[in-house]
C-alpha positions as CSV (number, residue, x, y, z in Angstrom):
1,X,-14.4,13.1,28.2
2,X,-16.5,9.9,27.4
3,X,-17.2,10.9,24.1
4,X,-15.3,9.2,21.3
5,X,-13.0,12.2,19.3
6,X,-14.2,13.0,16.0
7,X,-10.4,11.9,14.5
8,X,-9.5,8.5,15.1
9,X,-8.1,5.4,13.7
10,X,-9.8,3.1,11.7
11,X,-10.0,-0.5,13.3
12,X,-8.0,-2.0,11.0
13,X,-7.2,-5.8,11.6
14,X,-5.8,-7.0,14.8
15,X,-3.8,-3.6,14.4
16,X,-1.5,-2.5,17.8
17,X,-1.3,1.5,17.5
18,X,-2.2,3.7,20.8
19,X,-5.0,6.0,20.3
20,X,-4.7,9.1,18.0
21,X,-6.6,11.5,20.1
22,X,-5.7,11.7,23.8
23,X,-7.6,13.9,26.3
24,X,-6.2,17.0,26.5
25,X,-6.7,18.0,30.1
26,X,-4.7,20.9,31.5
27,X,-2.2,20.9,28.8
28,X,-2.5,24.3,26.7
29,X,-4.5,24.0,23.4
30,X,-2.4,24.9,20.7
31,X,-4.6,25.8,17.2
32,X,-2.9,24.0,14.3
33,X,-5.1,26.4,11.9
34,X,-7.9,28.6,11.5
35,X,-11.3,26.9,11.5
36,X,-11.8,27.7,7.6
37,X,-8.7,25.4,7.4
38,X,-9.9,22.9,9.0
39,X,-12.8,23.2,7.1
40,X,-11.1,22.8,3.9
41,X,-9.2,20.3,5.4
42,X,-12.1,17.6,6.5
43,X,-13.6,18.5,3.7
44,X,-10.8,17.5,1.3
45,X,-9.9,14.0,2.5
46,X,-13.8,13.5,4.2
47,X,-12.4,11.9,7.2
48,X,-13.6,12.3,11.1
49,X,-16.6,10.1,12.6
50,X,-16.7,6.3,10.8
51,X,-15.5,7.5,7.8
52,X,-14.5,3.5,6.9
53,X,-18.5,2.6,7.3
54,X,-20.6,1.0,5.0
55,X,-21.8,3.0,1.4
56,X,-25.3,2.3,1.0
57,X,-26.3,4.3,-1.1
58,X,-29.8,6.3,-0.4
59,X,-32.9,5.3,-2.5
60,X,-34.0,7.2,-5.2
61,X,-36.1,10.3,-3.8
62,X,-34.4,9.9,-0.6
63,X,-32.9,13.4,0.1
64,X,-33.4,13.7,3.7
65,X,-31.5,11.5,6.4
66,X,-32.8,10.5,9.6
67,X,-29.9,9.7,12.1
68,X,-30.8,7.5,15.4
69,X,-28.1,6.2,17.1
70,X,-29.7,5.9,20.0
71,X,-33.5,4.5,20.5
72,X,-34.7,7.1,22.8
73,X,-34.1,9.8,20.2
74,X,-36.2,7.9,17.5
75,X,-39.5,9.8,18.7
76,X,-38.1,13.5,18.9
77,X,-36.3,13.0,15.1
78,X,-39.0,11.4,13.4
79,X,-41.6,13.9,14.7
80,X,-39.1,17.0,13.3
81,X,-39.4,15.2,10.0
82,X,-43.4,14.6,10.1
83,X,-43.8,18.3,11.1
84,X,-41.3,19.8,8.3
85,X,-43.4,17.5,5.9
86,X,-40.2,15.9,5.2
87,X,-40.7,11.9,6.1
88,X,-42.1,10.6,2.4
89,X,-38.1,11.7,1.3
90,X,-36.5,10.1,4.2
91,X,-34.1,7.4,5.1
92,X,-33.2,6.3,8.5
93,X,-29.9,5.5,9.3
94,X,-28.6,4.1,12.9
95,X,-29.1,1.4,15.5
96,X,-31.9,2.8,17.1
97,X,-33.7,3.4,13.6
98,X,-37.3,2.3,13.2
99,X,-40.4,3.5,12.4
100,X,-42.9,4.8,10.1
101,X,-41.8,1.9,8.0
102,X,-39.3,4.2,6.5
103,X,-36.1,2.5,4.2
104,X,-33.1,2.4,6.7
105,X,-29.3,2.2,6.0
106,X,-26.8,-0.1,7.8
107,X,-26.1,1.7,11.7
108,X,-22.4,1.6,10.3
109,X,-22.6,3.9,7.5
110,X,-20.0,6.4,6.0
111,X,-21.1,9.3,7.5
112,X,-19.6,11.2,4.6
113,X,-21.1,9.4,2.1
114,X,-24.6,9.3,3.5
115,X,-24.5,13.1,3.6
116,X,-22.9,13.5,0.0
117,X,-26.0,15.2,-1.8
118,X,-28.8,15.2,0.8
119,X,-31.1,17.8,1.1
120,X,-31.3,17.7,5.2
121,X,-29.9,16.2,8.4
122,X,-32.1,15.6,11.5
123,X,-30.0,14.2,13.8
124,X,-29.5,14.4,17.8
125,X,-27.1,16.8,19.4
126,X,-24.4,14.0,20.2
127,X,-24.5,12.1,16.5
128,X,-20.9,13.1,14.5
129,X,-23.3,12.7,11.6
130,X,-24.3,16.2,12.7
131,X,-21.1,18.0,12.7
132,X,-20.5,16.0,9.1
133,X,-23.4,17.4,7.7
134,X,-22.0,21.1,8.8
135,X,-18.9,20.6,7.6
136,X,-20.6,19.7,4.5
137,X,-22.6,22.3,4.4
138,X,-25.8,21.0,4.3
139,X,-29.1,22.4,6.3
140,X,-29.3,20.8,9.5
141,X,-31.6,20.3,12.3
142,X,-30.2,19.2,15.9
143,X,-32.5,17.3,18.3
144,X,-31.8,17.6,22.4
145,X,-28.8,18.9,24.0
146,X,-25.2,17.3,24.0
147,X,-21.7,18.6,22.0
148,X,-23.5,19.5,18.7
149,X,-26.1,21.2,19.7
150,X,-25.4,24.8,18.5
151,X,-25.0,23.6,15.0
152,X,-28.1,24.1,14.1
153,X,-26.9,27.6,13.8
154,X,-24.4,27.7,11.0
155,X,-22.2,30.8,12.5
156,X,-21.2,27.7,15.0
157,X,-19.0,25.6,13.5
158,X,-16.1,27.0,13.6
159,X,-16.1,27.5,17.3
160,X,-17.8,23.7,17.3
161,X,-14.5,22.8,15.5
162,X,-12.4,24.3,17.5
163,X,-13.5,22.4,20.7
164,X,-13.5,19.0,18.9
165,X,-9.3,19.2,17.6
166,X,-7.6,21.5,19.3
167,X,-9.2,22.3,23.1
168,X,-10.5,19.0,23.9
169,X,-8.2,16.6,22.3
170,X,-4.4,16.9,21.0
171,X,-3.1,13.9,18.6
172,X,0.2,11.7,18.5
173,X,1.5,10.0,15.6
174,X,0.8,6.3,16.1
175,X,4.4,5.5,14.8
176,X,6.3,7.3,16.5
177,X,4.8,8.6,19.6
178,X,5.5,12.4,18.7
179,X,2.8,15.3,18.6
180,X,1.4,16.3,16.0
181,X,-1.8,18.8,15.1
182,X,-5.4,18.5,13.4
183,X,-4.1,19.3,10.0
184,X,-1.6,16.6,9.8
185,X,-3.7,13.9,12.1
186,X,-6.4,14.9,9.2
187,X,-4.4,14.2,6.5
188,X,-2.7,11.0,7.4
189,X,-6.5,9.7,8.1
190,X,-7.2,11.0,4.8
191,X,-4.7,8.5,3.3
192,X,-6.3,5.9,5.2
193,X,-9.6,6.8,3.3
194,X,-7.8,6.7,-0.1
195,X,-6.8,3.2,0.6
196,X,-9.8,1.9,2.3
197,X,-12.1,3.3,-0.2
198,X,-9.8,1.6,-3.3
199,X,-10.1,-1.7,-1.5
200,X,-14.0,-1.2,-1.2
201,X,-14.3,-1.9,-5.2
202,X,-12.8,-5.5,-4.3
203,X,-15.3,-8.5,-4.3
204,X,-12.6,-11.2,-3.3
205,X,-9.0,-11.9,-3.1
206,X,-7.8,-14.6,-4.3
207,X,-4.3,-16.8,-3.9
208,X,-2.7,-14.8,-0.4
209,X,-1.4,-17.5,1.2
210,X,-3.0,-17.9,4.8
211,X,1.0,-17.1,6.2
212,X,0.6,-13.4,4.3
213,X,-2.5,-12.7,5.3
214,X,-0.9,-11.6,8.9
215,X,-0.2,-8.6,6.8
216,X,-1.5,-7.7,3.5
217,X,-4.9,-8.2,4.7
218,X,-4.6,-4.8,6.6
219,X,-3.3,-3.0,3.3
220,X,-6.2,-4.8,1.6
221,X,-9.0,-4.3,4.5
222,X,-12.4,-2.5,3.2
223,X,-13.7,-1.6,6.3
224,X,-16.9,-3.5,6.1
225,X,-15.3,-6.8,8.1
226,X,-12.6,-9.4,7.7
227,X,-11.2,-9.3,3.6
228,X,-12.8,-11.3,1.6
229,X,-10.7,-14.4,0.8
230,X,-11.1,-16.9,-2.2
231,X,-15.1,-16.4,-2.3
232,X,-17.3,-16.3,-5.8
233,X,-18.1,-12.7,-6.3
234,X,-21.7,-12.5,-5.0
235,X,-24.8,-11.8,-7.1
236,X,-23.3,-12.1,-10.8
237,X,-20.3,-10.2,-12.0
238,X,-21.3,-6.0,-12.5
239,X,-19.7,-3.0,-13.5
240,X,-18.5,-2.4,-9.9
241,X,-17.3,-5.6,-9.4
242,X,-13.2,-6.5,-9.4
243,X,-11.0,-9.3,-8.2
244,X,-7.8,-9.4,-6.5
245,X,-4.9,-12.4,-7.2
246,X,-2.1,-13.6,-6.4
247,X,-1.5,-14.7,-9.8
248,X,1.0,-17.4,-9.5
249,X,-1.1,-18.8,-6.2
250,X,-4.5,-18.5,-7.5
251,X,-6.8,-21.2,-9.4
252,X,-6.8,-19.9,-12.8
253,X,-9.8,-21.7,-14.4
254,X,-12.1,-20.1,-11.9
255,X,-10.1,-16.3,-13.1
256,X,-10.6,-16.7,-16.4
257,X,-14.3,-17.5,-15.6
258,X,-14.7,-14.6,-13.7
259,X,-13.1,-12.6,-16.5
260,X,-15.0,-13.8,-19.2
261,X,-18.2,-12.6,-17.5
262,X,-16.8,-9.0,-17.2
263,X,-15.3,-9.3,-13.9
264,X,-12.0,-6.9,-13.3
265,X,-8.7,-9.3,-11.9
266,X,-6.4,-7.2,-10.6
267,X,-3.0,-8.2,-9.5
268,X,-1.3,-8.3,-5.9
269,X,2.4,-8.4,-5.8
270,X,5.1,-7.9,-3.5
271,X,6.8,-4.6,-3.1
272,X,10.0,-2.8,-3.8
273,X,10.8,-2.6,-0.5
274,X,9.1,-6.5,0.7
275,X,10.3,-7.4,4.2
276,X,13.4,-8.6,6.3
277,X,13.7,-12.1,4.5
278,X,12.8,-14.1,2.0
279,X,9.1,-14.8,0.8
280,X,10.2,-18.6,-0.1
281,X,10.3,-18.6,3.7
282,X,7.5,-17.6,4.2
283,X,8.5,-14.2,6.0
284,X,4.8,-12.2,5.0
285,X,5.2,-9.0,3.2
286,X,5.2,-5.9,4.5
287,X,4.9,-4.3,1.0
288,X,2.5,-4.9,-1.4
289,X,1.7,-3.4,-5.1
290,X,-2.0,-3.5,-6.4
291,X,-2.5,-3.2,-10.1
292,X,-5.5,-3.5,-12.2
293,X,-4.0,-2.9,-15.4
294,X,-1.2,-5.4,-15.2
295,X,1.7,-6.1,-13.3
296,X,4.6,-3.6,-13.1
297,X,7.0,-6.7,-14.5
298,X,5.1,-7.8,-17.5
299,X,5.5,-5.7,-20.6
300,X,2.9,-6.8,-22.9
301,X,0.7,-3.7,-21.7
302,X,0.8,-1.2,-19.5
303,X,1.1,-1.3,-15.7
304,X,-0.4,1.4,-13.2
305,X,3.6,1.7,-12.5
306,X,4.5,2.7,-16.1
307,X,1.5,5.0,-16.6
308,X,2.3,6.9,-13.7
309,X,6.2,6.9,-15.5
310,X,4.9,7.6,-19.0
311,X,2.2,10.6,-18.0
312,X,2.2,11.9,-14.3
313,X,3.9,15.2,-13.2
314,X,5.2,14.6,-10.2
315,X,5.7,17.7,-8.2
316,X,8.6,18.8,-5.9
317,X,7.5,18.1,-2.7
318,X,7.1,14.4,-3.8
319,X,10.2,14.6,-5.6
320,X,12.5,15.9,-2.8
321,X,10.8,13.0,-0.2
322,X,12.0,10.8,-3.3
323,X,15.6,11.9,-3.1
324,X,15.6,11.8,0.9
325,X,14.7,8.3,0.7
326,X,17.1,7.3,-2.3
327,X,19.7,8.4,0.2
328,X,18.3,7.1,3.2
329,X,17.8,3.4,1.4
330,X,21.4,3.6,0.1
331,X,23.3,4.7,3.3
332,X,21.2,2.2,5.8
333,X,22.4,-0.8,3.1
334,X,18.0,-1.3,2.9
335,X,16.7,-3.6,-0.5
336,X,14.3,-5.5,-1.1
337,X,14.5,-8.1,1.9
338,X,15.6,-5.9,4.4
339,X,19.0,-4.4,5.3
340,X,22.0,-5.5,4.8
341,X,24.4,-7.0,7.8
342,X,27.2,-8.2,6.3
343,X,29.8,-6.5,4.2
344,X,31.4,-7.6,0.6
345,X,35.0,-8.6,0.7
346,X,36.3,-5.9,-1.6
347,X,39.6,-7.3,-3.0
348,X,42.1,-5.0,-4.7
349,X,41.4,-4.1,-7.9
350,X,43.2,-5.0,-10.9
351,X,44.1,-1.2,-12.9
352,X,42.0,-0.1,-15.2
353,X,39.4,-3.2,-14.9
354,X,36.2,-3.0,-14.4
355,X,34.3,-5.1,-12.1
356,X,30.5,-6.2,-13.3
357,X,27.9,-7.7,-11.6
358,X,25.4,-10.0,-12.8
359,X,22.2,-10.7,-11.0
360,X,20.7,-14.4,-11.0
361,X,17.1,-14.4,-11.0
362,X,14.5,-17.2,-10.3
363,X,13.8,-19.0,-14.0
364,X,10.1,-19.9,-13.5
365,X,9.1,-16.4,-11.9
366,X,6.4,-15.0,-13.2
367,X,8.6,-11.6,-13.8
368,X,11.1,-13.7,-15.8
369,X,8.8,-15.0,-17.7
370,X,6.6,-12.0,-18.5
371,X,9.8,-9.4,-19.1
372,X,12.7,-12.2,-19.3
373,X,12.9,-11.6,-23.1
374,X,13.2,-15.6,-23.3
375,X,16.7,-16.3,-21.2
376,X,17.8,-18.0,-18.3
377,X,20.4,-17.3,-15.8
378,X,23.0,-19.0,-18.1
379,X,22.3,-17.2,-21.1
380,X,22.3,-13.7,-19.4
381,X,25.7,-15.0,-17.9
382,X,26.6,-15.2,-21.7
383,X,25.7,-12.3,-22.7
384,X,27.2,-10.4,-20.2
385,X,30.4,-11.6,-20.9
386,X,29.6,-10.3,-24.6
387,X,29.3,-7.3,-24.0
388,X,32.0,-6.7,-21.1
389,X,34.6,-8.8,-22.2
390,X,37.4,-7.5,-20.5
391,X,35.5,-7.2,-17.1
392,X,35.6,-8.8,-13.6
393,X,32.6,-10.3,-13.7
394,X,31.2,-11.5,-10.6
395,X,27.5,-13.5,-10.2
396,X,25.2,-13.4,-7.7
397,X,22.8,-16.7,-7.6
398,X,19.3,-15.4,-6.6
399,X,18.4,-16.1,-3.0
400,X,15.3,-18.2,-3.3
401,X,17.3,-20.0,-5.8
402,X,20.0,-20.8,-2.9
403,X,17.4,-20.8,0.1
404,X,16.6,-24.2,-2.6
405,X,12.9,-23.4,-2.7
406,X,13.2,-22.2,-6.7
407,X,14.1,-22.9,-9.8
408,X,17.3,-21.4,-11.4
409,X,20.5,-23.3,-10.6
410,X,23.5,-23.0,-12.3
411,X,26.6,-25.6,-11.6
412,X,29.4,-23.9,-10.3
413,X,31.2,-24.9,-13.0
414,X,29.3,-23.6,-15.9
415,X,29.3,-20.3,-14.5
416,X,32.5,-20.3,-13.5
417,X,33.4,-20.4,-17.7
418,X,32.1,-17.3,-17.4
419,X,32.4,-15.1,-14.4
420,X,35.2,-14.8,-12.5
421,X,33.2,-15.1,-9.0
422,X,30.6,-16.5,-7.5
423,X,29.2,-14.5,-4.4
424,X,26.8,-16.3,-2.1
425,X,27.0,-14.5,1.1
426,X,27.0,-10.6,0.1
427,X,23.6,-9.3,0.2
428,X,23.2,-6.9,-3.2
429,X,23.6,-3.9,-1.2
430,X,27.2,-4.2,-0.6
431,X,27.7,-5.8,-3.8
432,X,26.8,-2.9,-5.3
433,X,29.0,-1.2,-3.2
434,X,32.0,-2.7,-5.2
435,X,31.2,-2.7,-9.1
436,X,31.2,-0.4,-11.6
437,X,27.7,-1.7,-13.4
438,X,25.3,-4.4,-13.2
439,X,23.5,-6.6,-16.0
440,X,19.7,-8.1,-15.4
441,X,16.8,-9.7,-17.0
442,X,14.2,-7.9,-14.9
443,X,15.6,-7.6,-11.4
444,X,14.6,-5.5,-9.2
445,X,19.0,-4.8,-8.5
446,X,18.8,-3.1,-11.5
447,X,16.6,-0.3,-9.8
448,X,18.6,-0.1,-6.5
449,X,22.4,-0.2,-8.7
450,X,20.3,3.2,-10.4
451,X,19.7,4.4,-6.7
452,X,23.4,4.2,-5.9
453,X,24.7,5.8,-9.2
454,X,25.8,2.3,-11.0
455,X,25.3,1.8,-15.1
456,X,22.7,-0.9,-15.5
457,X,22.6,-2.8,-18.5
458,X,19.0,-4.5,-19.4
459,X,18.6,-7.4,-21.3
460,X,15.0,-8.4,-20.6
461,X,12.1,-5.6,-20.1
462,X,12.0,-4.5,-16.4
463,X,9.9,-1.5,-15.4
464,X,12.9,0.8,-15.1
465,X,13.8,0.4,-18.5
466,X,13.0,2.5,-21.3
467,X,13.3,5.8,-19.0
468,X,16.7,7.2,-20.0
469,X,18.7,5.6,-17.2
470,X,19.7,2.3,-18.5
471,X,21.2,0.8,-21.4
472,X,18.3,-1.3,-23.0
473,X,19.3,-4.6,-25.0
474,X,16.3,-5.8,-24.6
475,X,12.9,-5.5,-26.9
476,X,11.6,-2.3,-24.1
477,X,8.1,-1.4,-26.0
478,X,8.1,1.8,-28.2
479,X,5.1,3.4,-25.9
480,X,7.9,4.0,-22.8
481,X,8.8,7.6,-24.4
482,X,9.4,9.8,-21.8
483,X,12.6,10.6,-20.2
484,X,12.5,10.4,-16.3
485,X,15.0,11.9,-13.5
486,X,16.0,8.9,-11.2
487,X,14.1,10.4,-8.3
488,X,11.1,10.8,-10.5
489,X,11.8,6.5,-11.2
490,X,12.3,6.8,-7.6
491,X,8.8,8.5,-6.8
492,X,6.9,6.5,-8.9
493,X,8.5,3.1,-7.9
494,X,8.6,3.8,-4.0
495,X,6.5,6.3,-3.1
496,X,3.4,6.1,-5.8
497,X,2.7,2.5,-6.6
498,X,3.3,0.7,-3.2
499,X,1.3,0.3,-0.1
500,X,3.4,-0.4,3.1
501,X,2.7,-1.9,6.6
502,X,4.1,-1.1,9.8
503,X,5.3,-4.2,11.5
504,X,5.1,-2.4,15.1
505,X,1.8,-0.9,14.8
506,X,0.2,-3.3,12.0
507,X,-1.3,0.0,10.5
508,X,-0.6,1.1,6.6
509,X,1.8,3.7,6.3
510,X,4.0,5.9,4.5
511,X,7.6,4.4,3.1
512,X,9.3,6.2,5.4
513,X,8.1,4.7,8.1
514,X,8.9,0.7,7.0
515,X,12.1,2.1,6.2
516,X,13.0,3.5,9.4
517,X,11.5,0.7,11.4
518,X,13.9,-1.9,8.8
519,X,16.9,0.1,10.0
520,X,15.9,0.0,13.7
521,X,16.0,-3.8,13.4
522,X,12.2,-3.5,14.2
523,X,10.9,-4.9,11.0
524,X,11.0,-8.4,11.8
525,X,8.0,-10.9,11.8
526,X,9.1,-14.6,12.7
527,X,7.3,-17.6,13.3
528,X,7.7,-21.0,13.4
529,X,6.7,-22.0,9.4
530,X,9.8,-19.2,8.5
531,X,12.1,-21.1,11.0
532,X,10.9,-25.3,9.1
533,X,10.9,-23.0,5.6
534,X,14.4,-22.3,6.4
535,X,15.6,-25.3,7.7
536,X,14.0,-27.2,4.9
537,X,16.1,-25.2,2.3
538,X,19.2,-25.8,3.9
539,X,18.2,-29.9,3.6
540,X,17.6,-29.1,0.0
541,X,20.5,-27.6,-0.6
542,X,22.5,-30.5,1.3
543,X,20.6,-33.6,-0.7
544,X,21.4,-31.8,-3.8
545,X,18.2,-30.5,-4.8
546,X,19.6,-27.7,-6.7
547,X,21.6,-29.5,-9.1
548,X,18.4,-31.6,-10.0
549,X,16.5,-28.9,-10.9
């Protein structure tokens, strides 16, 4: 066939998946559903054609689109319109559009949103704006002959349907190579809509680093052209217009500007579930959160991450995918910077002890600072030792602190007043592995010790707190009332809030699939600025650095 298929993947960025649809020659069509459910199906999630084009809207009195997309049927089209005594309500959309000095739209238009509300379609029998329109159900008129042609009769489309996703093509899962059927292909592009069409809202990003962009801008891509870095939002600030930052990397003169004249600043973070090393090296996320209400780790209002904790139902299909991953995260030794390769040395316990871990954090983090609750590594060191007097208590210096990028260092000999180890080399997975409960300010080990069963003990505000599954000495705000499961923490945290790259295929995807590709070893993205990031820590680290700080 030399026809494009009606379901394929968007070009995001520089992305390295194989086709969606493949031809499907002599193999035997298999229907994944009847033709009303595919209906339903295309019509739900409004994907198939360009469906990441441009949304021009259609001028006022403009009910009746014109589609060209090729010059030669400009004559035929326009003439259908003139005789129906439709042209003084039409708009022409395509690259072979002209004429009749009629108000055009871009030739890379959102089929789907062209066609939301018109009155009629004129297009020519090989434009997927036609079969849009049917699916749509709006009145149509097909020009010439080519693959929609019998649409023009609405008793069609399901037979029409049938040809275009299950007797001419078959689809394969760009991840991992395996069949799968219309309904499926249909809804995984349907999630690539959702996030395409969120990103559309956004005027300009601000403050990604040029050494992130290699990822986040695919999770951030609008589908109009390359994402729109550090510009001046275009034509004055308006209702529809909203920023993306990277707070802690973004000017924040020209932010408050931009808010004072109305504009919305939402925040980009890094996810739960962030990459196979650290971000002070520079290894690009392959996780990102979005939030226009306010990050998930600041507590002085509400975050997209706690509303969906304080009010969503989340139902049991979500929930069990929740508790698959939980396990999956927990068994594979997979947190926040990738899985673990090396194993605690658990020494014999003491009878009757318990053993206690206390995270370090990063003092001048933005998280610390927002939800810290006012203390520093030392301080929660204190504290800890409060309240678990008895304990082994073992600390854990944060790694950015010890990579000797960030500030946060503790002598050895301060903590060592207090704890009764100092771990370096474990990775928090198989720390966890060997304590009986954890104290934080707002790490993020708080949420994987609740993933692997562990009491954790807050003493600054993280987003997990307040739920009914930690013990909260810190000032959590009164509005966090309702009582969550862990895998409904689980859900929102993981599955909800974050958007997640493939590092194979550079495409957005599901958690599941980052997760998989971490524990295949096939998650990681090196270059030479992680390798000097790296090496410069470890000169830090020998010079000193740390104890200056």
């Amino acid at each position: 066939m030399n026809s494009l298929p009606f379901l394929r993947i968007p070009p995001f960025p520089a992305h390295r998946a194989a086709p969606l649809a493949i031809a499907r020659g002599d193999a035997d069509p298999v229907a994944a559903a009847t033709p009303e459910g595919l209906i339903a199906a295309l019509r739900e999630h409004r994907v198939g054609g360009s469906f990441w084009g441009a949304q021009a809207g259609r001028p006022a009195g403009r009910d009746v689109v014109l589609s060209v997309t090729r010059a030669g049927d400009a004559p035929a089209i326009l003439a259908s319109a003139r005789e129906s005594g439709l042209l003084d309500r039409a708009v022409l959309i395509g690259s072979g559009a002209s004429g009749d000095g009629l108000p055009t739209l871009p030739a890379n238009s959102d089929p789907w949103f062209v066609c939301a509300g018109a009155a009629q379609v004129i297009a020519a029998a090989d434009d997927e704006i036609a079969l849009v329109a049917a699916i749509l159900g709006i009145p149509l008129t097909v020009i010439g002959e080519g693959r929609f042609a019998t649409l023009g009769n609405p008793d069609a489309l399901g037979s029409v349907l049938s040809q275009e996703l299950d007797r001419h093509w078959r689809f394969r899962s760009p991840f991992d190579g395996s069949e799968i059927d219309a309904l499926e292909a249909i809804a995984m592009l349907g999630r690539w809509r959702t996030l395409i069409d969120a990103n559309r809202r956004v005027a300009a990003v601000h403050g990604i680093a040029r050494w992130k962009r290699i990822t986040a801008d695919n999770l951030l891509w609008d589908g109009s052209g390359p994402v729109r870095h550090d510009r001046a939002v275009q034509n004055g600030p308006s209702a529809g217009n909203e920023v993306l930052a990277w707070i802690a990397r973004s000017d924040a003169k020209a932010l408050a500007a931009l808010k004072a004249e109305g504009v919305t600043i939402g925040e980009i973070e890094d996810g739960m579930i962030r990459s196979t090393g650290l971000g002070a090296n520079c290894v690009p996320p392959l996780s990102i959160v979005v939030d226009v209400q306010g990050p998930h780790f600041d507590p002085a209002q509400a975050s997209s991450l706690e509303t969906i904790l304080q009010s969503a139902e989340i139902d049991a299909k979500t929930l069990a995918r929740a508790a698959t991953l939980r396990e999956r995260l927990v068994r594979a030794g997979i947190s926040k910077y990738g899985q673990d390769q090396t194993l605690a040395a658990v020494p014999e316990r003491e009878v009757g002890r318990r053993v206690v871990l206390v995270t370090g954090q990063v003092e001048d983090d933005r998280s610390v600072l927002c939800g810290g609750a006012g203390l520093g590594n030392l301080e929660l060191l204190r504290r800890a030792r409060a309240q678990e007097p008895r304990a082994r208590i073992i600390f854990k210096p944060h790694p950015d602190v010890e990579a000797g990028h960030r500030k946060g260092h503790v002598p050895d000999a301060q903590m060592l007043e207090l704890a009764d180890e100092i771990d370096r080399s474990s990775s928090i997975a198989a720390l966890l592995d060997r304590v009986d409960a954890v104290h934080v300010l707002t790490s993020l080990a708080g949420f994987e010790a609740l993933m692997r069963g562990r009491e954790v003990v807050t003493h600054g505000v993280p987003f997990y707190a307040g739920w009914g599954l930690t013990r909260d000495l810190g000032p959590v705000p009164a509005r966090r009332t309702r009582r969550r499961t862990l895998d409904e923490l689980v859900a929102a945290t993981l599955l909800l809030y974050p958007r997640y790259l493939d590092p194979v295929t550079r495409l957005p995807c599901e958690a599941e699939v980052l997760v998989n590709r971490i524990a295949a070893g096939q998650a990681d993205v090196r270059s030479p600025l992680i390798r000097l990031r790296e090496w410069q820590g470890r000169l830090n680290r020998l010079l000193g650095w740390r104890d200056r700080r």
